[in-house]
C-alpha positions as CSV (number, residue, x, y, z in Angstrom):
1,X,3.2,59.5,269.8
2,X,0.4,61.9,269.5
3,X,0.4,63.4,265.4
4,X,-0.5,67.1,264.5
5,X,1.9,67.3,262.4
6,X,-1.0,67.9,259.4
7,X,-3.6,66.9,258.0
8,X,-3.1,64.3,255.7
9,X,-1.2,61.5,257.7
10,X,-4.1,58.9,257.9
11,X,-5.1,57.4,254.7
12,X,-9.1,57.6,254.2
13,X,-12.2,57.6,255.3
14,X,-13.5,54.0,255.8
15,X,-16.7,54.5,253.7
16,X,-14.1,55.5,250.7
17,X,-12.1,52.6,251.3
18,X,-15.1,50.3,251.3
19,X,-16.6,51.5,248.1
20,X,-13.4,50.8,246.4
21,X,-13.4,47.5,247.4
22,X,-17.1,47.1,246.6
23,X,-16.2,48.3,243.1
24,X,-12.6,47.1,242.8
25,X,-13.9,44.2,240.4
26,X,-16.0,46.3,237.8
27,X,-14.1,46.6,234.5
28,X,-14.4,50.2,233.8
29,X,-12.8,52.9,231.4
30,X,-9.6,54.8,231.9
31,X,-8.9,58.3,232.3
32,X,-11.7,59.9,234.3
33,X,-14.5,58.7,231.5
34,X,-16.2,55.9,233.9
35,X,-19.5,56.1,235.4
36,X,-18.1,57.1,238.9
37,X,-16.1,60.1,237.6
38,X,-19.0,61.5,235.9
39,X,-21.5,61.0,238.5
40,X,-18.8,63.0,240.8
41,X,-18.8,65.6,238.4
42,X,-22.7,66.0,238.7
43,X,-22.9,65.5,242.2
44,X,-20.2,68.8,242.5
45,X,-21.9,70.9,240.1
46,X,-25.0,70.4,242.4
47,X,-23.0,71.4,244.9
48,X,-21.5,74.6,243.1
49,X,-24.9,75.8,242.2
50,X,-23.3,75.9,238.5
51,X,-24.6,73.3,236.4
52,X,-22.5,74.0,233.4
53,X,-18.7,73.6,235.3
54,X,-16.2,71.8,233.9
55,X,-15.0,69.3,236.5
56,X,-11.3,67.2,236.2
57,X,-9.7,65.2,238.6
58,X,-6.1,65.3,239.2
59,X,-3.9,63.6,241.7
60,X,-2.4,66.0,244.0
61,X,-2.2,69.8,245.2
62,X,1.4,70.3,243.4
63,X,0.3,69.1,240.1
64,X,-3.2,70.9,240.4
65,X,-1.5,74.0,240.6
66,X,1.0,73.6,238.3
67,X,-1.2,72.1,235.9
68,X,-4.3,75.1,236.1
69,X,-1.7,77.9,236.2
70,X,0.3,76.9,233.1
71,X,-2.7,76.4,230.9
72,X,-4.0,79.4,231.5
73,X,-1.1,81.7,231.4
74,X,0.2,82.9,228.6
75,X,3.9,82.5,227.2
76,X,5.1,85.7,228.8
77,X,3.0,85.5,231.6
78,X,3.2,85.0,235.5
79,X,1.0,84.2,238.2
80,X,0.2,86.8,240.7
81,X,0.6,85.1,244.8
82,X,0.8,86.4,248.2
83,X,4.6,86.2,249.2
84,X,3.3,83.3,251.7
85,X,0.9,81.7,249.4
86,X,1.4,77.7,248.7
87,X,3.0,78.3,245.5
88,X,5.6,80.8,246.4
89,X,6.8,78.9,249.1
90,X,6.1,75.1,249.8
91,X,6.1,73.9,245.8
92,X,9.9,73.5,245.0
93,X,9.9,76.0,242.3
94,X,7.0,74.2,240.3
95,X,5.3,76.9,238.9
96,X,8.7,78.1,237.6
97,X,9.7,74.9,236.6
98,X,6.8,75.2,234.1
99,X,8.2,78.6,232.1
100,X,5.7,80.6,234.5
101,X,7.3,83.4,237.5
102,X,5.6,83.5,240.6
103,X,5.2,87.9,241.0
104,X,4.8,87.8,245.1
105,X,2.8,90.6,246.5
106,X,2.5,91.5,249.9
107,X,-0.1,90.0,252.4
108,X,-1.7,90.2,255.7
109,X,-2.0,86.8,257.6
110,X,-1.2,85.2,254.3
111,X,-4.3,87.4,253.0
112,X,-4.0,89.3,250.0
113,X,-5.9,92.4,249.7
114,X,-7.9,94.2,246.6
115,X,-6.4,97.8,247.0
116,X,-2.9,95.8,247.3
117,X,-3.3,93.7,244.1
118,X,-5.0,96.9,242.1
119,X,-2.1,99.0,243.0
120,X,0.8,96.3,241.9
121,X,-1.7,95.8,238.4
122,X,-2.1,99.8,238.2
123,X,1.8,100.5,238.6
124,X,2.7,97.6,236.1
125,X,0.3,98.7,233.4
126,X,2.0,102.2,233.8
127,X,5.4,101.5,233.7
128,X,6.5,102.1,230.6
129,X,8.7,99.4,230.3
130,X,6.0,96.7,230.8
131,X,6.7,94.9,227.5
132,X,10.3,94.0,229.0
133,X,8.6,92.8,232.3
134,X,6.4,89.1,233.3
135,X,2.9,90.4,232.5
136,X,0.4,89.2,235.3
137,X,-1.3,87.0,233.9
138,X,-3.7,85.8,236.5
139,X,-4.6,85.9,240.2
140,X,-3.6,82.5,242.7
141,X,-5.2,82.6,246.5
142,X,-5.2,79.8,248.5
143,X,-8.6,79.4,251.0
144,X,-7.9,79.0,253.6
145,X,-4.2,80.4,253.1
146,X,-0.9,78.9,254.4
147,X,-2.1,80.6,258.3
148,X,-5.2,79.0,258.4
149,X,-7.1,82.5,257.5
150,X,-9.7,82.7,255.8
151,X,-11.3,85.6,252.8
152,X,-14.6,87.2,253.9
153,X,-17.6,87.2,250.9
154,X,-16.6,91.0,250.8
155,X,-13.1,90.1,250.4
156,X,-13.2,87.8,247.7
157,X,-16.1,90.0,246.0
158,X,-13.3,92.9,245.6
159,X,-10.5,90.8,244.6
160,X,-12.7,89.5,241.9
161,X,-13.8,92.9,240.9
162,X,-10.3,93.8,240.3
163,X,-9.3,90.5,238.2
164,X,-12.4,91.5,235.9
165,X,-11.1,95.3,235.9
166,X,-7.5,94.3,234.2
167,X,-9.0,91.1,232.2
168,X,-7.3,88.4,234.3
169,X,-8.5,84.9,236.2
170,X,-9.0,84.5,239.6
171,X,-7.8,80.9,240.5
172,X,-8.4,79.5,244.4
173,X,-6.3,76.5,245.9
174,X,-8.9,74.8,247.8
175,X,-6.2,72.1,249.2
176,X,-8.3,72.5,252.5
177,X,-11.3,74.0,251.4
178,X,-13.9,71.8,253.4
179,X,-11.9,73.0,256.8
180,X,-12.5,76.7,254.9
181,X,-16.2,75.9,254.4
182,X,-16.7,74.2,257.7
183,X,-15.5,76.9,260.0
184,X,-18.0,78.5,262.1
185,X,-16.6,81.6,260.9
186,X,-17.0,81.9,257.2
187,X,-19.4,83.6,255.5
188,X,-18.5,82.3,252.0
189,X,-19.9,79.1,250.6
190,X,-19.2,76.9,247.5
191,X,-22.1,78.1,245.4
192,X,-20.4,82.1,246.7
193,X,-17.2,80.8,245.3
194,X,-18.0,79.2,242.1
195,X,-19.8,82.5,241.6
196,X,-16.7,84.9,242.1
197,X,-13.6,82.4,240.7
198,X,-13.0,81.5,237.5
199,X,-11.0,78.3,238.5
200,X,-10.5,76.5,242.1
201,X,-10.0,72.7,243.1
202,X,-11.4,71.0,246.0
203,X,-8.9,69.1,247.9
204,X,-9.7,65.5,248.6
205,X,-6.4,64.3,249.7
206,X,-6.2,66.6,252.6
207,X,-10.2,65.9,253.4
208,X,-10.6,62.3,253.5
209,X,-9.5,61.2,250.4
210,X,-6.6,58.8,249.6
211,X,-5.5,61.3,246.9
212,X,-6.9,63.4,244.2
213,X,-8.7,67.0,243.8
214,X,-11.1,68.4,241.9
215,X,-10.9,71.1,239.8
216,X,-14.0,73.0,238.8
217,X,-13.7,75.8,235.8
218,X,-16.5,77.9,236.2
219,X,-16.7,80.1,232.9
220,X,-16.7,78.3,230.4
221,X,-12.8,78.7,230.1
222,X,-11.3,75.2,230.4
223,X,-8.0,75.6,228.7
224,X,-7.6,74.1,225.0
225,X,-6.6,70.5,225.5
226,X,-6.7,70.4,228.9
227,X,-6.5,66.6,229.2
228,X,-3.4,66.6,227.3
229,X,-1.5,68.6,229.2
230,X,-2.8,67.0,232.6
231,X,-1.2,64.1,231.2
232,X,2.0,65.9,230.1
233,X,2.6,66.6,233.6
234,X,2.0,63.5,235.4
235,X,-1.2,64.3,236.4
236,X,-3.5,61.9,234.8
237,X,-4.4,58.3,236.6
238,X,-5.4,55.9,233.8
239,X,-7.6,54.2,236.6
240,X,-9.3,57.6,236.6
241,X,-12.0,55.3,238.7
242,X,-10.0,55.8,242.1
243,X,-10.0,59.3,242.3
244,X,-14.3,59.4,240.7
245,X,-14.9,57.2,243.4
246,X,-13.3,59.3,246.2
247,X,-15.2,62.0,245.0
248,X,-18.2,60.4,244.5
249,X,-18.4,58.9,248.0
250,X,-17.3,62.2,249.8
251,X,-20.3,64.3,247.9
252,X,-23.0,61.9,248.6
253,X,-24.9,62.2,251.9
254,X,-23.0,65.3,253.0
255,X,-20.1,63.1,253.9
256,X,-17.6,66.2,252.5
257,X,-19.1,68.7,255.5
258,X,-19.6,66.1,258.1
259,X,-15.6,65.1,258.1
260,X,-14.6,68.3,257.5
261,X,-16.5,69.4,261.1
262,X,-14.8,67.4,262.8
263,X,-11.6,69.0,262.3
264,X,-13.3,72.4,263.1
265,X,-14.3,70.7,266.4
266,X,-10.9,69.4,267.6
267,X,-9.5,72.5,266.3
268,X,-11.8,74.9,268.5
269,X,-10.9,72.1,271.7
270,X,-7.4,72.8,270.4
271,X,-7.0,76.4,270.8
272,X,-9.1,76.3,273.5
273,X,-6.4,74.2,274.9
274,X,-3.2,76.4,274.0
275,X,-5.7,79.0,275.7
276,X,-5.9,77.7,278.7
277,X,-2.2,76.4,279.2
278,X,-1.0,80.6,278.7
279,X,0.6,79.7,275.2
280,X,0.7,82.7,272.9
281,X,-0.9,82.5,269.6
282,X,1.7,83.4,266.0
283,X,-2.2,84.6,264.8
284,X,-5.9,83.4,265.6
285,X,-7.1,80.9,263.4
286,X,-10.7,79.9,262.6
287,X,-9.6,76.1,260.9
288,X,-8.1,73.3,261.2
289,X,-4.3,74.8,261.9
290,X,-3.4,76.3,264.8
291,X,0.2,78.5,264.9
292,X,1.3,78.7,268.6
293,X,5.0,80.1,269.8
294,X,6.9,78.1,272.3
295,X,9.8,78.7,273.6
296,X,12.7,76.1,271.9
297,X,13.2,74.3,275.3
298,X,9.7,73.5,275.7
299,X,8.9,73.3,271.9
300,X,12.0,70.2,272.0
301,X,11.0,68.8,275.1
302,X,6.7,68.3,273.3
303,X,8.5,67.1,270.7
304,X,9.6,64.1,272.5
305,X,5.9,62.8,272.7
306,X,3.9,64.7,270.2
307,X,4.5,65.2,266.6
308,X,3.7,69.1,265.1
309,X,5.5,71.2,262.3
310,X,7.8,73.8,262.2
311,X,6.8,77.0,260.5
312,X,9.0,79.5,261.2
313,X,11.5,81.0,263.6
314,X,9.9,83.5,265.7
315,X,13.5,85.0,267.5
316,X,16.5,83.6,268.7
317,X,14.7,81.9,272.0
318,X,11.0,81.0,270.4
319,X,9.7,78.9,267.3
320,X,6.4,79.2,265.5
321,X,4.7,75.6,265.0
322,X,1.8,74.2,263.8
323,X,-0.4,71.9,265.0
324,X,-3.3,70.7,262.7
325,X,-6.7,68.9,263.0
326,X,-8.2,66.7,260.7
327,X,-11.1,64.8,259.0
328,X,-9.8,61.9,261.6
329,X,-8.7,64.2,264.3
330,X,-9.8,62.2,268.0
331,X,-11.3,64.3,270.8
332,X,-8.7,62.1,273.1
333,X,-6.0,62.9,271.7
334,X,-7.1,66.5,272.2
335,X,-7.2,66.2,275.7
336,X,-4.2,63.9,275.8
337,X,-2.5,67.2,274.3
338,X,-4.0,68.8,277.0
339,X,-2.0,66.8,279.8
340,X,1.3,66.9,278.5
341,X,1.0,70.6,277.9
């Protein structure tokens, strides 16, 4: 069967999987402290254009999250989210799980706007009962968001503007962030984003990695034993060396871009595609996910021979599904697409 079901269904790009074989003999420390993880770390400060971030590698999206947003949030404190961001949604309760409420906010295309976040701090702050209520205690976005969208420089400029207003820190899921940097569509760039968040993680396990992310504090402001409580969640590797490695391999040579273009590529074909064929679009997307409306018939009948995800249902007759591009994404099966369509 053809496979857009998302981005993370092969395993890893061969040059990672040949480095880890070409070092899978080397005794070295545990925990992140070997050679590999910290000439990562370097390698993604260059990167950042912020030679003093803090960088840690975790093992997964969920975890990341989970793991950021706790440490930084007070007792009596909750994270602020889009009502379709990752963590509201497609985490199982996680964030709660930790103590922490998720305080949803609207969105548009899974966009969260300045004037809507500084009205929802403004009207807290004025309530009079605030001391009875979850303070916000920070500010979660996900780039690009759950609809493949993507913040403007402006956007993220005001957003930022209003977490330094009310005191709070601006925290970016970067699960997909190459397919975010790689569209031919953004104007924002790692050094822009490093610049305007306080915290973000770029995602290796949906961009050619086996597993892992990175997480990059920007400020100054790691949290107080920030190891330790990676750990206390069960996101700690004590062979720290396979996710350094990942890391190391996809910032060297501008291996990190070069995948992450090709599922910008297939992903153009692929709308071009749904284009062409008279299938209606849930919203435009300048990434690597693509949210088309077929009618159920139809949508069961692809299904037979192609593999995509459900997203949502769009009325009693029509489903919104997702098909999505990646790292490893074939021009063939593109067109192959193109022929059963």
């Amino acid at each position: 069967m053809l496979s857009f079901e998302n981005d993370y269904t092969e395993g890893a790009h061969p040059k990672i999987l040949e480095r880890l074989m070409e070092t899978n003999m080397e005794k070295l420390s545990g925990y992140g402290s070997d050679r590999y993880c910290e000439s990562a770390r370097e390698k993604i400060r260059a990167a950042c254009g912020c030679p003093g971030a803090d960088v840690h590698f975790l093992v997964g999206g969920t975890q990341t999250n989970e793991v950021v947003i706790a440490t930084m949030l007070g007792s009596c404190e909750g994270v602020v989210a889009a009502r379709t961001g990752h963590v509201s949604v497609h985490e199982a309760g996680a964030i709660e799980y930790t103590g922490h409420k998720v305080l949803e906010i609207p969105e548009t295309e899974g966009k969260i706007g300045a004037e809507t976040l500084r009205a929802y701090l403004h009207t807290f702050w004025k309530d009079a009962n605030h001391e009875h209520m979850v303070f916000p205690g920070m500010v979660y976005i996900s780039h690009p968001t759950e609809y493949g969208t993507l913040y403007t420089k402006e956007e993220l400029k005001a957003i930022s503007e209003v977490c330094r207003e009310y005191g709070i820190p601006l925290y970016m899921d970067g699960a997909r962030l190459g397919y975010g940097l790689a569209s031919r569509e953004t104007d924002v760039t790692l050094p822009d984003i490093a610049k305007l968040c306080d915290v973000f993680y770029i995602g290796g396990t949906k961009v050619g990695a086996l597993c892992g992310e990175a997480v990059v504090f920007t400020k100054n402001n790691t949290p107080k034993h920030f190891m330790s409580a990676v750990k206390r969640h069960g996101a700690l590797l004590a062979k720290g060396r396979l996710l350094g490695i990942q890391f190391d391999v996809l910032f060297t040579g501008g291996l990190f871009q070069e995948i992450s273009r090709n599922a910008i590529g297939t992903a153009e074909r692929l709308k071009q595609v749904f284009h062409e064929k008279g299938c209606r679009f849930y919203l435009e997307s300048s990434t690597n996910q693509q949210f088309v409306i077929l009618e159920n018939s139809q949508m069961e009948k692809l299904a037979e021979q192609v593999r995509f995800s459900f997203w949502e249902t769009y009325d009693e007759s029509h489903t919104v599904v997702r098909f999505a591009t990646s790292w490893a994404t074939r021009m063939e099966d593109v067109e192959k697409l193109a022929e059963l369509l």
